[in-house]
C-alpha positions as CSV (number, residue, x, y, z in Angstrom):
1,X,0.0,0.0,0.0
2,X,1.0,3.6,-0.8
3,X,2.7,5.1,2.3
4,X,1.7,8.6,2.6
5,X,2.7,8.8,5.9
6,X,6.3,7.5,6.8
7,X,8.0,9.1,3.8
8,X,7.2,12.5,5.1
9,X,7.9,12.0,8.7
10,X,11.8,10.6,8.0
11,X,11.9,14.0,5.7
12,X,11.1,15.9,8.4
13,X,13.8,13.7,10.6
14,X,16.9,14.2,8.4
15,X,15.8,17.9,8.4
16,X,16.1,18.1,12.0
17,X,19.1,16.3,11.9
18,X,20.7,19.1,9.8
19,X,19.4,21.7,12.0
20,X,21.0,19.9,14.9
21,X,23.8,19.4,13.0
22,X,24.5,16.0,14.1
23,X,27.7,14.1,12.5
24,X,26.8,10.5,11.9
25,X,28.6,7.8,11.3
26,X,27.1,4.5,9.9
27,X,28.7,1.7,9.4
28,X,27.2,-1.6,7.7
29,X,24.3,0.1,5.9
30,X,24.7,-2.6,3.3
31,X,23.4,-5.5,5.4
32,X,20.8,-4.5,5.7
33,X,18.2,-6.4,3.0
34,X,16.8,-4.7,0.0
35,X,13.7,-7.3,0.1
36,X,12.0,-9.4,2.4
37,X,11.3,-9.5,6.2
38,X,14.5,-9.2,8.6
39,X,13.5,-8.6,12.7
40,X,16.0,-5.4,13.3
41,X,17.4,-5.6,16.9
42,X,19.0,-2.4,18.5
43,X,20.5,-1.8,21.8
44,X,18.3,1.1,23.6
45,X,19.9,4.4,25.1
46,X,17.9,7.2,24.3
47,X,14.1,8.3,23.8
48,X,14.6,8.8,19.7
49,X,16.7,5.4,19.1
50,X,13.8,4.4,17.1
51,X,13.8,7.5,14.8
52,X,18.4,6.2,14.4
53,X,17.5,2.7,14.2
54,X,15.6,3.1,11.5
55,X,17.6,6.0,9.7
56,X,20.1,2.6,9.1
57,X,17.8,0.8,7.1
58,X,17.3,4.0,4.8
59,X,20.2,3.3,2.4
60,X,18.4,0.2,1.5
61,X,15.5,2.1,0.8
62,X,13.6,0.3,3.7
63,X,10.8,1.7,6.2
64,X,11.1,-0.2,10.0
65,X,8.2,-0.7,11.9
66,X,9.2,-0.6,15.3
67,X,7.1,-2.4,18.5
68,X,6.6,0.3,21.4
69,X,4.7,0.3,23.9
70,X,1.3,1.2,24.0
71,X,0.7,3.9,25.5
72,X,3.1,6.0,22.4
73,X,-0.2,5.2,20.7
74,X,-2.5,6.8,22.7
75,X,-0.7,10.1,22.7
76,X,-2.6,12.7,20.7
77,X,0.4,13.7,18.5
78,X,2.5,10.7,18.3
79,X,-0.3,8.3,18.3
80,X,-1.6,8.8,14.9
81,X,1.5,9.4,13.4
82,X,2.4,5.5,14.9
83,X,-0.3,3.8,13.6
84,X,-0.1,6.1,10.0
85,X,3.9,4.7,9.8
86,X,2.6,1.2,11.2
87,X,4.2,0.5,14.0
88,X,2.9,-1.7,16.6
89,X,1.8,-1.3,19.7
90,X,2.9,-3.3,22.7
91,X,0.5,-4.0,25.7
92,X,3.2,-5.1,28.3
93,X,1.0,-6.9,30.3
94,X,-0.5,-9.1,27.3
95,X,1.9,-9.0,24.5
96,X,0.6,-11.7,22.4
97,X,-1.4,-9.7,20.0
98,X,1.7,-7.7,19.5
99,X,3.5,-10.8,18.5
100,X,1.3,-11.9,16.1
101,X,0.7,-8.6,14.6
102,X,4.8,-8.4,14.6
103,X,5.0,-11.7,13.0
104,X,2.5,-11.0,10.1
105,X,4.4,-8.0,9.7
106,X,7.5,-10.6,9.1
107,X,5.8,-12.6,6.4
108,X,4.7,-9.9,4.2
109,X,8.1,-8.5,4.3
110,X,8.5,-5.9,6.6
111,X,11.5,-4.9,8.3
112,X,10.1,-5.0,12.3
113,X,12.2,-3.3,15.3
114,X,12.3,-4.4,18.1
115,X,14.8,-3.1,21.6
116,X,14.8,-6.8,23.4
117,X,16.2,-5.0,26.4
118,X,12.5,-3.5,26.4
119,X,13.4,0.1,28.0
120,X,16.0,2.4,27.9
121,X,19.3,1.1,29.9
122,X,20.4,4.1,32.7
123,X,23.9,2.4,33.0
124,X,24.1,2.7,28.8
125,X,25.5,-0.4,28.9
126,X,23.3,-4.1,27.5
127,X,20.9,-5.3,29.9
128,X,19.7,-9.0,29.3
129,X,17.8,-9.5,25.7
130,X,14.0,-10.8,26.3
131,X,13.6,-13.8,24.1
132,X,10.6,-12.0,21.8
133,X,12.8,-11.3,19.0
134,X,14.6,-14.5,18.8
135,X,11.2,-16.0,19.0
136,X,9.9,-13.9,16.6
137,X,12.6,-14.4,13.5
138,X,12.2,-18.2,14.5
139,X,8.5,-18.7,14.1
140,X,8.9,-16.5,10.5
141,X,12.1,-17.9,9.3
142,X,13.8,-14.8,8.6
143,X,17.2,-12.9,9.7
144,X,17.8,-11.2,12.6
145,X,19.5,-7.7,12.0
146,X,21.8,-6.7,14.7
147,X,22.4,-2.6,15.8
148,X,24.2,-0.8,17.7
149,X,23.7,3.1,19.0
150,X,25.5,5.1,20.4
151,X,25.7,9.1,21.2
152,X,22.3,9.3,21.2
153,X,21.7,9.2,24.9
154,X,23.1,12.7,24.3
155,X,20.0,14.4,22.5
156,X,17.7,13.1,25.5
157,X,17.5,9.9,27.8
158,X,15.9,8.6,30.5
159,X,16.5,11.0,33.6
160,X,18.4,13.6,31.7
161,X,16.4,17.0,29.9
162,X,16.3,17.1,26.4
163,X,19.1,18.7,24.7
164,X,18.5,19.2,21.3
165,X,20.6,22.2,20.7
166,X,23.0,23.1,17.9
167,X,25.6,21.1,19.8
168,X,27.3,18.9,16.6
169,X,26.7,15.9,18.5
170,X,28.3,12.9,17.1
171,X,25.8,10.3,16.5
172,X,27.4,6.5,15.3
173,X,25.7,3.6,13.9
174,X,26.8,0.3,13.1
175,X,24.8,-2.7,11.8
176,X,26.2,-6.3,11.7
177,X,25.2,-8.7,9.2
178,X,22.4,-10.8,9.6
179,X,21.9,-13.3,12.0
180,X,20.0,-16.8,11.5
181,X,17.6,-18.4,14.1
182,X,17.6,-21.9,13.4
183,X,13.8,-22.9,14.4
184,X,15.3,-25.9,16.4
185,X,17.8,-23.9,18.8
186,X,15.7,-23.1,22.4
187,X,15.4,-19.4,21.9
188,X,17.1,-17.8,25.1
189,X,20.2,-19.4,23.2
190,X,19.3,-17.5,20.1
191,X,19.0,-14.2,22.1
192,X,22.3,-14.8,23.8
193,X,24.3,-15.4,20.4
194,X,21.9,-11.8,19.1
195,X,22.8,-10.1,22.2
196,X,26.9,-10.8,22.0
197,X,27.1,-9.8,18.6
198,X,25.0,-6.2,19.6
199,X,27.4,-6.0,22.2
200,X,30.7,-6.4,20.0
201,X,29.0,-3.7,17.4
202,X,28.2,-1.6,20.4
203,X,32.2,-1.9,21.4
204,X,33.3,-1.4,18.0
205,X,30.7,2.2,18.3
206,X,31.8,3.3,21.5
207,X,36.3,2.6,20.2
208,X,35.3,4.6,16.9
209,X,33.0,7.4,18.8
210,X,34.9,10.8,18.2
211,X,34.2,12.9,21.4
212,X,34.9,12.6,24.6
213,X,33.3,14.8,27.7
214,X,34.0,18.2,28.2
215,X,34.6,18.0,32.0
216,X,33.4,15.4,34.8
217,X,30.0,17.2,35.0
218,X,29.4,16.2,31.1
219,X,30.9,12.5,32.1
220,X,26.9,11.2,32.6
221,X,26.9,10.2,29.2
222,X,29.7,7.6,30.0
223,X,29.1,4.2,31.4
224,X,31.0,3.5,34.4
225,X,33.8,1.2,32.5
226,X,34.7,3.6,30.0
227,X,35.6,6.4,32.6
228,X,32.2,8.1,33.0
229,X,29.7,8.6,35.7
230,X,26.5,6.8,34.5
231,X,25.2,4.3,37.2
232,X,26.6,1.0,36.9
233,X,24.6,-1.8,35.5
234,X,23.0,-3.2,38.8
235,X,22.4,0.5,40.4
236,X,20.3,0.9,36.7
237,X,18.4,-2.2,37.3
């Protein structure tokens, strides 16, 4: 169907992105696949990952429809604009109509996103994967496309004000190649293999990010490990 919608809404993204001046740098664009269905799996940082996530998948020419959570959708704003660019809604107490609306989604050949940590990790490091993704490229026989973000947490995060200044953040992206998720492998496996190789793009993000914090007030942005002041992993928790 005609998408009248979407294409007018990433427009508007890029143009904001220019106004911001943000510098990105994407890596792996060409994994991702020109045709078919493909579950895109992306570490979470930051309140507009989904908007970066899916700015990946533009070089293929390829629109994401991302799972959030419900209540997105019952915003007055964003929640027509959701269900115009078909994203799905996610009722975290019964997610089962969410799956099965994500894995029709699959086999027509859509490109679905999905953040198996399911909400933004404080410590900005990988929280455990829930198995939903895994599950879901299973069940529809397709790949799994890891991501990695990371400078985004800068623009606005959980905790933080939103700072969406003309502040030339840097803003890197890389994108392994697909993964596959043998039907026959228990599925918390399958997550753990997806959720090493998001974690080796997301160290290969964080050795190639360009900036470093101005002072040890602007260190927040920094997990503990690297040097910076974010709350470790099980203070986040």
């Amino acid at each position: 169907m005609p998408e009248f919608v979407y294409p007018p809404v990433v427009a508007a993204a890029r143009t904001m992105f220019k106004a911001l001046d943000l510098r990105f740098d994407i890596a792996g664009s060409e994994h991702v696949p020109r045709t078919g269905g493909a579950v895109l799996v992306s570490n979470h940082i930051g309140y507009l990952d989904f908007v970066f996530a899916g700015f990946a998948a533009r070089p293929a020419r390829r629109l994401v429809r991302f799972m959030a959570k419900e209540s997105v959708f019952r915003h007055r704003v964003s929640g027509p604009l959701m269900r115009a660019m078909k994203h799905i809604p996610v009722d975290r107490a019964q997610g089962e109509a969410a799956f099965r609306h994500g894995l029709k989604a699959l086999k027509d050949g859509e490109i679905v996103g999905i953040f198996p940590e399911a909400t933004i990790s404080e410590s900005f490091t990988l929280k455990k994967f829930k198995s939903g993704a895994a599950r879901m490229a299973q069940q529809a026989q397709v790949p799994m496309l890891p991501v990695a973000l990371w400078g985004t947490q800068r623009l606005w995060t959980k905790g933080r004000k939103r700072d969406l200044g003309r502040n030339h953040f840097p803003i890197t992206i890389r994108i392994g190649s697909p993964m596959t998720a043998d039907p026959d492998e228990p599925a918390a496996t399958v997550s753990d293999r997806l959720r090493e190789r998001v974690q080796e793009l997301l160290d290969a993000a964080q050795r190639a990010y360009p900036a470093t914090p101005r002072n040890a007030e602007d260190a927040w942005w920094l997990p503990a490990h690297l040097g910076g002041t974010a709350p470790p992993p099980a203070h986040a928790l």
